[in-house]
Backbone as CSV, one residue per row, in Angstrom:
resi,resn,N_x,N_y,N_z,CA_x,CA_y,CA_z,C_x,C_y,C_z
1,UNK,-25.883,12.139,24.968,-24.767,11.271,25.272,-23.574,12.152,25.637
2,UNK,-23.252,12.101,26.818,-21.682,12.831,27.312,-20.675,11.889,26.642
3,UNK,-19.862,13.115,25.970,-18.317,12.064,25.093,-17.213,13.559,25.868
4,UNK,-16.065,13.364,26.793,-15.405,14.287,26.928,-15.813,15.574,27.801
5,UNK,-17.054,15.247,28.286,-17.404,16.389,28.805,-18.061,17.137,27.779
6,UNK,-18.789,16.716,26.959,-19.353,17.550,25.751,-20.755,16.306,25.644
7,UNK,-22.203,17.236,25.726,-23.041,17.043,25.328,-23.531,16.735,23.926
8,UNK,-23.484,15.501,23.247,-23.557,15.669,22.093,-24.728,14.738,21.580
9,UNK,-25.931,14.714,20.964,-26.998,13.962,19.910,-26.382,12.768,19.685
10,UNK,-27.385,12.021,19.792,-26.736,10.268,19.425,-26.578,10.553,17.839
11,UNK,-27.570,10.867,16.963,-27.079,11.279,15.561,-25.468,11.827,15.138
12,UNK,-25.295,12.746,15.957,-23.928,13.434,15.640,-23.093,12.096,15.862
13,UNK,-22.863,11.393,17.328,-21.918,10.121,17.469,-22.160,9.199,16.505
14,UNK,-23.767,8.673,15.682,-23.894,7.396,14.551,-22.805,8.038,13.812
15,UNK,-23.205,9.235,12.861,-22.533,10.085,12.166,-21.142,10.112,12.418
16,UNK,-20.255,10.268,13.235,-19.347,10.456,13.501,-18.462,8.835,13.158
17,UNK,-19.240,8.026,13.714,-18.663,6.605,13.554,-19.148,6.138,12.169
18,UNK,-19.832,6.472,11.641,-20.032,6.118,10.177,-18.784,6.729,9.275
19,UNK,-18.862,7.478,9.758,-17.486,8.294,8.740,-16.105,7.722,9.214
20,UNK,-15.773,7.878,10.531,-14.917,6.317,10.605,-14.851,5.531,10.038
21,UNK,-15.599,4.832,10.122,-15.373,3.466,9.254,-15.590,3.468,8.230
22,UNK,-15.797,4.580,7.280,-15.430,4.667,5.854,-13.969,5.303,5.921
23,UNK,-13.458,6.037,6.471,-12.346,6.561,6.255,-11.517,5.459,6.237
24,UNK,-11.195,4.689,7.581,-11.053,3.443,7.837,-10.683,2.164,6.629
25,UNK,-11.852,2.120,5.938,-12.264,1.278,4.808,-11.258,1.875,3.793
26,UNK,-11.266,3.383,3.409,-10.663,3.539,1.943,-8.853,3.649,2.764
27,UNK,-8.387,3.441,3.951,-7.144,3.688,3.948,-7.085,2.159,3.633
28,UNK,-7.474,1.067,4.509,-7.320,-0.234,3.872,-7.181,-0.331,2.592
29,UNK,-8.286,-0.123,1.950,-8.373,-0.208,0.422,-6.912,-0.558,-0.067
30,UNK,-6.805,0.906,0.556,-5.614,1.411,-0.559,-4.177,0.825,0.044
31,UNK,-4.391,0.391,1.159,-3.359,-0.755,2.537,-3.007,-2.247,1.089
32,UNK,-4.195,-2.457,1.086,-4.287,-3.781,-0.086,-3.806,-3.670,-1.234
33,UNK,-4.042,-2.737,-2.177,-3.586,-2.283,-3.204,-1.920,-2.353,-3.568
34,UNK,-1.916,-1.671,-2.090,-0.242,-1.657,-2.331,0.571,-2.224,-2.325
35,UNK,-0.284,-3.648,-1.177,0.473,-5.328,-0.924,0.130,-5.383,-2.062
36,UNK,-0.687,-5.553,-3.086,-0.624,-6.150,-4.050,0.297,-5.854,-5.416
37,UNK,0.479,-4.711,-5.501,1.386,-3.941,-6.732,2.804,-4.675,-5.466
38,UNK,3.125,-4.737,-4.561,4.410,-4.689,-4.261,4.712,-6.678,-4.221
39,UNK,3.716,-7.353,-4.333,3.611,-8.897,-4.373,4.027,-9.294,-5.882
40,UNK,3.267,-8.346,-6.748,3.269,-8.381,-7.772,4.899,-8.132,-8.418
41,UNK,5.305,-6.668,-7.863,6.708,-6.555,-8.450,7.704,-7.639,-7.878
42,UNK,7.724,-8.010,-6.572,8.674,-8.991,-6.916,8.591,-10.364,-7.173
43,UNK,7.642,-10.590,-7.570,7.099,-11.651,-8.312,8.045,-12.020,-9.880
44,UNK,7.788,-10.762,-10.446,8.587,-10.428,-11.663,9.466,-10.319,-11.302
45,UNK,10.473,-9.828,-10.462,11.254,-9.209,-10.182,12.208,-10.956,-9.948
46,UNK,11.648,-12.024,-9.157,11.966,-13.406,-8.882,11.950,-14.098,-10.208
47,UNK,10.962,-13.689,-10.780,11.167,-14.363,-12.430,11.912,-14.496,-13.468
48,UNK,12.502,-12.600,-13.003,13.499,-12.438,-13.894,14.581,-13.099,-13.424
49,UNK,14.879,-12.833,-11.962,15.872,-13.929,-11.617,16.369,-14.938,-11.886
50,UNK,15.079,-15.935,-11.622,14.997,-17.396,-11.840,15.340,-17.548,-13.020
51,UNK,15.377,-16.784,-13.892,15.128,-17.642,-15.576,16.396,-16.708,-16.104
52,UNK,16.532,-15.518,-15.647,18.159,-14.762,-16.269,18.615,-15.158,-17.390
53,UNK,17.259,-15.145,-18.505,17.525,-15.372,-20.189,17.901,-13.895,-20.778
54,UNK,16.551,-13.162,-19.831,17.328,-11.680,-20.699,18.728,-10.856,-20.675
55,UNK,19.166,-11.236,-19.109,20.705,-10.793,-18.936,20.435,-9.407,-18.251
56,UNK,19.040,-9.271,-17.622,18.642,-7.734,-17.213,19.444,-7.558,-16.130
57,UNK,19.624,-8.155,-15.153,20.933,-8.174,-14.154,22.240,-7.588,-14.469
58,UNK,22.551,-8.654,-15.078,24.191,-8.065,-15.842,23.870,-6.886,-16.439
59,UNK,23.129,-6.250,-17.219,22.699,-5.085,-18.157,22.782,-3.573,-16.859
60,UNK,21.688,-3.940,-15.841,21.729,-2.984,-15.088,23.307,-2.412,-13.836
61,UNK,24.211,-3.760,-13.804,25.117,-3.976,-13.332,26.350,-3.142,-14.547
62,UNK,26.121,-3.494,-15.519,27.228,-2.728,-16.639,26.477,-1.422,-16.146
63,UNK,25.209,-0.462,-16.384,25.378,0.630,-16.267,25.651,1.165,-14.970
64,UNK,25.746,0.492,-13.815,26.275,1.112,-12.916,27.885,1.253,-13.113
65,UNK,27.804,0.306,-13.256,29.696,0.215,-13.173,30.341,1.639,-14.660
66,UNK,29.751,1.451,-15.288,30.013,2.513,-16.138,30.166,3.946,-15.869
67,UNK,29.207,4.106,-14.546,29.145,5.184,-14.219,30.422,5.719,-12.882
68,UNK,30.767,4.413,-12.419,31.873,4.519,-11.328,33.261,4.497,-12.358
């Protein structure tokens, strides 16, 4: 099979595209993972909002201002 001007074994090209699409696969993976930890934080992050029983807002707002 000519790829580029290079003679190469249909084995070497399966091979070649097999490993693609695993490489492929684990960057997704980890593509998903990260929507999910980042769905997740502001999830909590809206909760704490919504419900502002603990006062974590105001709390993190005093230590800034403390520091100015």
């Amino acid at each position: 099979m000519m790829i580029f001007g290079f003679n190469l074994p249909l084995w070497a090209v399966f091979l070649g595209g097999i490993i693609a699409v695993f490489v492929a696969w684990k960057i997704i993976k980890f593509a998903i993972k990260i929507l999910f930890i980042l769905i997740a934080f502001f999830a909590i992050l809206f909760g704490i909002d919504a419900l502002n029983t603990l006062g974590v807002f105001s709390w993190i707002q005093e230590i800034f201002s403390s520091f100015l």
